[in-house]
Each structure stands twice: as structure tokens, then as C-alpha cells.
C-alpha positions as CSV (number, residue, x, y, z in Angstrom):
1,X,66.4,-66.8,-13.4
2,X,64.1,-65.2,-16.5
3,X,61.3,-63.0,-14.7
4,X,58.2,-64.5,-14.0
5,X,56.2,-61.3,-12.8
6,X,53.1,-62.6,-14.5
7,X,52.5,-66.5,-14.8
8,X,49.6,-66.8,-17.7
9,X,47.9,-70.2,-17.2
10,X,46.3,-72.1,-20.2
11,X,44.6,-75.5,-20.7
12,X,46.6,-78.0,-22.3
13,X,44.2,-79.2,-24.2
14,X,43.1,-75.9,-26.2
15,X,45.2,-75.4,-29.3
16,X,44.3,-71.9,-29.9
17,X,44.6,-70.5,-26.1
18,X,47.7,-72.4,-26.5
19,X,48.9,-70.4,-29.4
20,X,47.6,-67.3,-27.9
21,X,50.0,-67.7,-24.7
22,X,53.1,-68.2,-26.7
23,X,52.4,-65.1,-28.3
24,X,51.7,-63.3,-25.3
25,X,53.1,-60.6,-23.5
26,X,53.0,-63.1,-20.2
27,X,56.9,-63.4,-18.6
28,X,56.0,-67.2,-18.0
29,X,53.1,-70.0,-19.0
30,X,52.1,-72.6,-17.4
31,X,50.3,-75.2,-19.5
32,X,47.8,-77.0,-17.6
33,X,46.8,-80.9,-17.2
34,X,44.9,-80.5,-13.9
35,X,42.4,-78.4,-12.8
36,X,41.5,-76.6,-16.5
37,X,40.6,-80.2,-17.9
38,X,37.9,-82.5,-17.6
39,X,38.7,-85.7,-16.5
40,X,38.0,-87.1,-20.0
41,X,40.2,-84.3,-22.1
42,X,43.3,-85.8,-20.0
43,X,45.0,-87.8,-22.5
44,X,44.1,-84.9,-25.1
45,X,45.9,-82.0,-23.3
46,X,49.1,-84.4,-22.6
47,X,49.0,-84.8,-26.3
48,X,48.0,-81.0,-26.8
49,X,51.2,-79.7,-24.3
50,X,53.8,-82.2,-26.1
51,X,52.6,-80.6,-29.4
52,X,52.6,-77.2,-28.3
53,X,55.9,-77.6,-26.6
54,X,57.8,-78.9,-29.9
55,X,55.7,-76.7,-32.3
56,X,55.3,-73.3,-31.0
57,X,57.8,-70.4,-30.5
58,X,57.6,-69.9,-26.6
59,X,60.4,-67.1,-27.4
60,X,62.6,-66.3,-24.3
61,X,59.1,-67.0,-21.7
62,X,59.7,-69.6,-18.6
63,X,57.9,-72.5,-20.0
64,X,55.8,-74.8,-17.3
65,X,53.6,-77.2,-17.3
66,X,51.4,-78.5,-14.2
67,X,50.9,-82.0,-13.9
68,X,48.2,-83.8,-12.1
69,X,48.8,-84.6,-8.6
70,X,51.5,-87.0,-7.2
71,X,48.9,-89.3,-5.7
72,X,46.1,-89.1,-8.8
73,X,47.8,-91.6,-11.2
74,X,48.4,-89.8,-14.0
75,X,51.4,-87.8,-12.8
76,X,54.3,-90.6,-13.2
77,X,52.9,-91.1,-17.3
78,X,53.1,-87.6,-17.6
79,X,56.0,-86.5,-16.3
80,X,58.0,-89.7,-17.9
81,X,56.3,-87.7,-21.8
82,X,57.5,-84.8,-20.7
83,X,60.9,-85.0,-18.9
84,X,62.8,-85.5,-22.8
85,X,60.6,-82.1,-24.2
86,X,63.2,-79.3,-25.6
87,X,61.6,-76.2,-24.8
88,X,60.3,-77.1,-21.1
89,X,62.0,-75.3,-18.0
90,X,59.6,-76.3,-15.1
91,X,57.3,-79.0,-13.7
92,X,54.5,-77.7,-12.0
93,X,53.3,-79.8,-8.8
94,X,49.9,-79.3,-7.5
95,X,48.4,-79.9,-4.4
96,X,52.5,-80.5,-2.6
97,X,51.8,-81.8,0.8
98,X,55.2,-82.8,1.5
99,X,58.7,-83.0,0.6
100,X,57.9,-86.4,-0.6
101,X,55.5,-85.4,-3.0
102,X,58.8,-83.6,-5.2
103,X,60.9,-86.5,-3.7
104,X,58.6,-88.5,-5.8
105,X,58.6,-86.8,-9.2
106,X,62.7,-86.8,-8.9
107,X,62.8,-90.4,-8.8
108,X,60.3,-90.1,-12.3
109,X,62.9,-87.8,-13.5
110,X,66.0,-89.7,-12.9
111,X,65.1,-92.0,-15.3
112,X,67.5,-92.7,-18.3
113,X,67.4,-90.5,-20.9
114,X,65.9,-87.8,-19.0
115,X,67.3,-84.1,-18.5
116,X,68.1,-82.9,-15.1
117,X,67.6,-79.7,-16.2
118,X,63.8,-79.3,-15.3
119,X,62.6,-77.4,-12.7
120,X,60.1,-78.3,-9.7
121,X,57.7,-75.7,-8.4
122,X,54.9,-77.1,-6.4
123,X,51.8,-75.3,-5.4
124,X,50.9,-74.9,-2.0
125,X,47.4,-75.3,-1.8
126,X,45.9,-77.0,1.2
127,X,45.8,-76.6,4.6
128,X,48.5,-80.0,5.1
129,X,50.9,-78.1,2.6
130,X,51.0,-74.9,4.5
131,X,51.8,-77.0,7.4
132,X,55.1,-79.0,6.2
133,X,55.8,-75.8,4.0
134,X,59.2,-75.0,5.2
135,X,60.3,-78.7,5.2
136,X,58.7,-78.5,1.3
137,X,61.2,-75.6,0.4
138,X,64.1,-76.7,2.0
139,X,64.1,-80.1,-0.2
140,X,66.5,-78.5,-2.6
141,X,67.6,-80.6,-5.7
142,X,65.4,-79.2,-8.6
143,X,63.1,-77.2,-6.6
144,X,63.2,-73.4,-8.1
145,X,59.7,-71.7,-7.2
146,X,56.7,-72.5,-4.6
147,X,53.1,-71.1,-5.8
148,X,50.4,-70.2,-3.9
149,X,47.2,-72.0,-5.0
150,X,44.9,-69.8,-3.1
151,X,41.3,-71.3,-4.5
152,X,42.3,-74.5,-3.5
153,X,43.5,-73.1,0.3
154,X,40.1,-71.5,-0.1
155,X,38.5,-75.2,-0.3
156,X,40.8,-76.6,1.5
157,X,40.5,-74.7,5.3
158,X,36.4,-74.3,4.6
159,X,36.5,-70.3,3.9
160,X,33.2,-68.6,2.9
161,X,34.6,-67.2,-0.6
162,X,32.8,-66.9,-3.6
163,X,36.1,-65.8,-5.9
164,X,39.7,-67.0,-6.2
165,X,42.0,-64.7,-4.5
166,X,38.4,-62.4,-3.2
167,X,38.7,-62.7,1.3
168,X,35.1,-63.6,2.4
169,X,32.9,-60.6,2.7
170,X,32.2,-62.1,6.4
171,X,36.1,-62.1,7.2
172,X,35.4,-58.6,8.7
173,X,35.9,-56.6,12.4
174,X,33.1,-55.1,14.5
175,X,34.2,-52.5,16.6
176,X,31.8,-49.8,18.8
177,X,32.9,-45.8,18.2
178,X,31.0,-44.1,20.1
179,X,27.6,-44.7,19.6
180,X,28.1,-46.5,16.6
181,X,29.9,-49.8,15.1
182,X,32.8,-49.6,12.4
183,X,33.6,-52.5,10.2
184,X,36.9,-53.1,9.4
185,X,37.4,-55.8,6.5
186,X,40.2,-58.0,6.7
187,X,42.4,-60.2,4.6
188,X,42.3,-64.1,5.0
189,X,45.8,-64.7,2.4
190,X,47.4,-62.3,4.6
191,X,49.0,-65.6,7.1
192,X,49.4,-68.1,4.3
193,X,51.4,-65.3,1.7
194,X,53.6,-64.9,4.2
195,X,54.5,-68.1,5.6
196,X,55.1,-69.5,2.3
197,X,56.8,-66.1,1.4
198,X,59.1,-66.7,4.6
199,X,59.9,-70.2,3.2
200,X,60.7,-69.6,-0.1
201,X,63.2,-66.5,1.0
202,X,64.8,-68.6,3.9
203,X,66.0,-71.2,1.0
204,X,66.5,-69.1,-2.4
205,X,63.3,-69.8,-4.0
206,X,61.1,-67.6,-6.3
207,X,57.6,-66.8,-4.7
208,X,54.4,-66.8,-7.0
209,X,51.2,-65.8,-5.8
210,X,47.6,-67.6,-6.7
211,X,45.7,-65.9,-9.3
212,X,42.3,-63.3,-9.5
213,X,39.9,-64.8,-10.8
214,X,37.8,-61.6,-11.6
215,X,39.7,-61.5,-14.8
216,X,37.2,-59.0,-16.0
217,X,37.5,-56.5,-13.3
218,X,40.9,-55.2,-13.8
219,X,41.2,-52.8,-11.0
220,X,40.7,-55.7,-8.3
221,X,43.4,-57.8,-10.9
222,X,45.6,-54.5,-10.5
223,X,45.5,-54.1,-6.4
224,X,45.8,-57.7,-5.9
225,X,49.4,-58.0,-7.8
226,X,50.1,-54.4,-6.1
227,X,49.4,-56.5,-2.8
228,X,51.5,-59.1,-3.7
229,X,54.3,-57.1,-4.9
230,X,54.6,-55.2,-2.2
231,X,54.8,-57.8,0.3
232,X,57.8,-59.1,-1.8
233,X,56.7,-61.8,-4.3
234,X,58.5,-62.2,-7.7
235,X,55.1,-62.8,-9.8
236,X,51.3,-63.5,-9.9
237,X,49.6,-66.3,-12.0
238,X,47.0,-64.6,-13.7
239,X,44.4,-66.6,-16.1
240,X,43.8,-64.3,-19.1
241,X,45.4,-62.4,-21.6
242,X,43.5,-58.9,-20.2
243,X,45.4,-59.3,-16.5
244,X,48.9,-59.5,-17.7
245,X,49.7,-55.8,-18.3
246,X,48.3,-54.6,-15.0
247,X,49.7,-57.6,-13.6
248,X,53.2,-56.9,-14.8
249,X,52.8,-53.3,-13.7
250,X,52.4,-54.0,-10.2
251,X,55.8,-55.5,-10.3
252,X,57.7,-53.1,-12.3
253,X,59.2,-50.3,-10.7
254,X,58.4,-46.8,-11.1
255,X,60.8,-44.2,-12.6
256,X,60.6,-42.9,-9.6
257,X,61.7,-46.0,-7.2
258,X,64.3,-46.6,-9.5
259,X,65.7,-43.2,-9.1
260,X,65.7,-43.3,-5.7
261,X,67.5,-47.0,-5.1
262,X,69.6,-45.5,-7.5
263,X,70.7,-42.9,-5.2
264,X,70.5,-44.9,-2.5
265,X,73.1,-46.9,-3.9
266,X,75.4,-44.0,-4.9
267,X,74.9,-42.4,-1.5
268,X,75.8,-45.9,0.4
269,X,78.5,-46.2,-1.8
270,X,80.2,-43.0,-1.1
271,X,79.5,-43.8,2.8
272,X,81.5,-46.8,2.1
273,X,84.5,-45.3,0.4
274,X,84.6,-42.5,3.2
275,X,85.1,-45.6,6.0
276,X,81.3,-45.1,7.2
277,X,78.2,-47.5,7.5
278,X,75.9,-45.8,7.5
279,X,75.1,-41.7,5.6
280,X,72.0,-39.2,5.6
281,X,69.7,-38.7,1.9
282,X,66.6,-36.8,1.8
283,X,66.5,-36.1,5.8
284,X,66.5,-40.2,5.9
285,X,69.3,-42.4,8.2
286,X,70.8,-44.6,5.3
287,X,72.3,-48.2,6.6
288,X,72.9,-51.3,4.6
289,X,69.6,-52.8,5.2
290,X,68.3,-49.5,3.1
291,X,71.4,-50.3,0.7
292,X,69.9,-54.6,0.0
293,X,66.3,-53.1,-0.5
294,X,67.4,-50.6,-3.3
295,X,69.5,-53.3,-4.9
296,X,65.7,-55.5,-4.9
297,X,64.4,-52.8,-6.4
298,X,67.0,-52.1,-9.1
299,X,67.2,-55.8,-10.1
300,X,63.1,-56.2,-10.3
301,X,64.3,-53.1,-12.6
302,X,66.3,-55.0,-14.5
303,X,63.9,-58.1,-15.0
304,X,61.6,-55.3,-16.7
305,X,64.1,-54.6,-19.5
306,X,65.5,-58.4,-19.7
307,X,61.9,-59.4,-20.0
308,X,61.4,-56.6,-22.9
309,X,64.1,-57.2,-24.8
């Protein structure tokens, strides 16, 4: 799969942010039906992605676009437009309660004439989706990537934030020391990244994490990605032009780590060739669990340069 370290979304229905994307430095767009249009500029940015889609050069980006939901009754019209579109690679489904919900937009899909090609990558983003999340990612067929839609999971469990992505400012520990209290803040996405994290691993799919919305403040934009990229998701959605590089560096590698896994692969497989499992670098106790984790690192390595070239 092309590398999708940042995820650049854009309203369907606004030519010149549109044209902007496709000539951004963004891995992947997502061109959006839902939440970025007002109910009355639906029919407009259907129109405006079908244009965009057949007129624009996307170059080698993932092309997306995110539908309205299942249930809304718009979906089934849109996806039937878009399911014969040449340069589309996804369908993005928001608000995915259940297995069902993609069941659903497969049936739309299978419809003559119709490439099976497309992707499905649904958005967790309520509390009933984190719920049936490991029955979502093990529905297999088209599914490719699960998001996490972390405004909406905001809404959706009653949390106290005032910024998508931001943990309340509430979501804190009180303890005594001493005489005197310590706060300790805390993060509320901590549980629902890595459940839907878990999921997506246990059945081969990509993992993208929700956006910042402080697109203006790019050192919160940078240690959110960092956050996410260290727990092990592929990519970040991000919502302007001014997040991608940060963005993308949080996902890329340093010389450094590269170096190292490079080593560590050497090293492992010497140990191999000498009829051992495991082999000491740096004063560290080398196994193959070391050996997998350097080869994650090498190939987020390589999804640099294919996604520079």
C-alpha cells in the first residue's frame, strides 16, 4: 500500500482547496461530503469530487473520498456516482457502527459496472463503533484502513473538550506530596487509539489517527502525530496544508533509527547464519522480536522515499 503518513482532508465542494490538495505535499486526500458541507452544498460537492476526480492530477497520492453516513440517505446515490470514477482508491465511511454499515456499501458496490477495486475505510467515531470495533475490522472483503474520528468520539461519550484531538483540561490526577497536591494531566485517546490500533493490527489493516484541529499551532500538530507514531499508527489526518510537513515528520524515521534497524538487521542476520537466535549490539540482548521492530522501522523508511519519488 502507497503511504498514507498524512491524510489532508478537503471539502468537496471547494474547487480551489480542491486544487490545492492535489498539488500538495499530503501522501493521501480525502475529499469530503460529510461533515465539511452544509446540508444544502451536498449535491454541489458530489458534483465538485466527480469533477475533481476526472480533472485533476492526484499524481501517485491515495485518493479518498468520505461519503455521508450509511443511515443518512445520501450514501447509496453517492457511492453508486462514484464507484465507476478512474482515479478513486478508497471509500471513506463515517460514523461505522458495525460490520453491517461496510456490509452495506458492498452490496452498493457490487452493482454492474462497478469496479471492485475500491477500498473501504470506515471511521470509528462513536462510542457504539468502538464497541463492535474488532467485529468492524475483521469484515475483510474491501476493508483496507480504520480511522479514528476523535471529535466525533469526543461528542459522542460526552467529554469536556473544547478542540479536536486536545484531552479535557479537567481529565487530570490530584495527588498529595507532602504537604502539597501535584497534578498529573492525562490523556483521554489513550484507550480508544489503542483498541482500534489492536484491531486494525490483529487483521492487516492500516491505522489512521483523527486530526488536530489547532492547525495553527504547529508544535501541538507536531507532538500529536509524534504521539501517534509512536504508538504505531501508519498516518494522521490533518486539515490544512501547514500540518503536513510536521505531520509527515513524525512518521519518518531519523537517520539515526534507520541506522540502527539497519544494524540490527545485520547483527540478527549474522546470529542467524552462525546457528543462533538471539546476539549482543551496543551492550543490548538482540532476539527476533528486536529483529520485526527494525524491519517496521526500515519499511516506514522506505514509504519516505516511495512517497518522495
Amino acid at each position: 500500500m502507497r503511504p498514507c503518513r498524512t491524510y489532508l482532508a478537503v471539502p468537496a465542494h471547494r474547487r480551489r482547496m480542491l486544487e490545492g490538495a492535489a498539488a500538495s505535499a499530503a501522501d493521501a486526500v480525502f475529499l469530503d461530503l460529510e461533515d465539511a458541507v452544509p446540508p444544502d452544498a451536498k449535491p454541489a460537492a458530489l458534483a465538485g469530487a466527480l469533477a475533481a476526480l476526472a480533472e485533476l492530477d492526484w499524481g501517485r497520492k491515495h485518493v479518498a473520498v468520505r461519503i455521508n453516513t450509511v443511515a443518512g440517505g445520501l450514501a447509496r446515490e453517492e457511492v453508486e456516482a462514484l464507484g465507476t470514477a478512474a482515479r478513486l482508491d478508497a471509500l471513506i465511511i463515517p460514523k461505522t457502527e458495525s460490520a453491517g454499515d461496510l456490509a452495506t456499501v458492498d452490496t452498493w458496490l457490487d452493482a454492474p459496472g462497478a469496479p471492485r477495486r475500491l477500498g473501504l475505510e470506515p471511521i470509528i467515531e462513536t462510542a457504539a463503533g468502538l464497541v463492535h470495533v474488532e467485529t468492524i475490522a475483521a469484515a475483510g472483503g474491501r476493508l483496507t484502513t480504520l480511522h479514528f474520528g476523535v471529535g466525533d468520539f469526543a461528542a459522542s461519550i460526552g467529554a469536556r473538550s473544547a478542540e479536536i484531538g486536545e484531552s479535557p483540561a479537567g481529565y487530570a490526577q490530584m495527588n498529595r506530596q507532602g504537604d502539597s497536591y501535584v497534578t498529573t494531566a492525562l490523556d483521554l485517546w489513550t484507550y480508544p487509539m489503542m483498541r482500534l490500533l489492536v484491531a486494525a493490527r490483529a487483521y492487516g489493516l492500516r491505522a489512521i489517527d483523527g486530526p488536530c484541529g489547532a492547525f495553527r499551532d504547529l508544535i501541538l500538530t507536531a507532538s500529536w502525530a509524534e504521539k501517534a507514531a509512536a504508538m504505531g499508527f501508519d498516518g494522521k489526518q490533518v486539515i490544512h496544508p501547514q500540518q503536513i510537513e510536521p505531520t509527515r515528520a513524525a512518521f519518518t524515521p531519523s537517520a539515526g533509527d534507520v541506522a540502527f534497524a539497519q544494524r540490527v538487521v545485520t547483527a540478527m542476520r549474522e546470529a542467524q547464519e552462525a546457528g543462533l537466535g538471539a546476539v549482543q549490539l551496543d551492550g543490548r540482548m538482540l532476539d527476533y522480536a528486536n529483529l520485526r521492530m527494525a524491519q517496521r522501522i526500515l519499511a516506514m523508511a522506505g514509504a519516505d522515499r516511495q512517497g518522495t519519488d
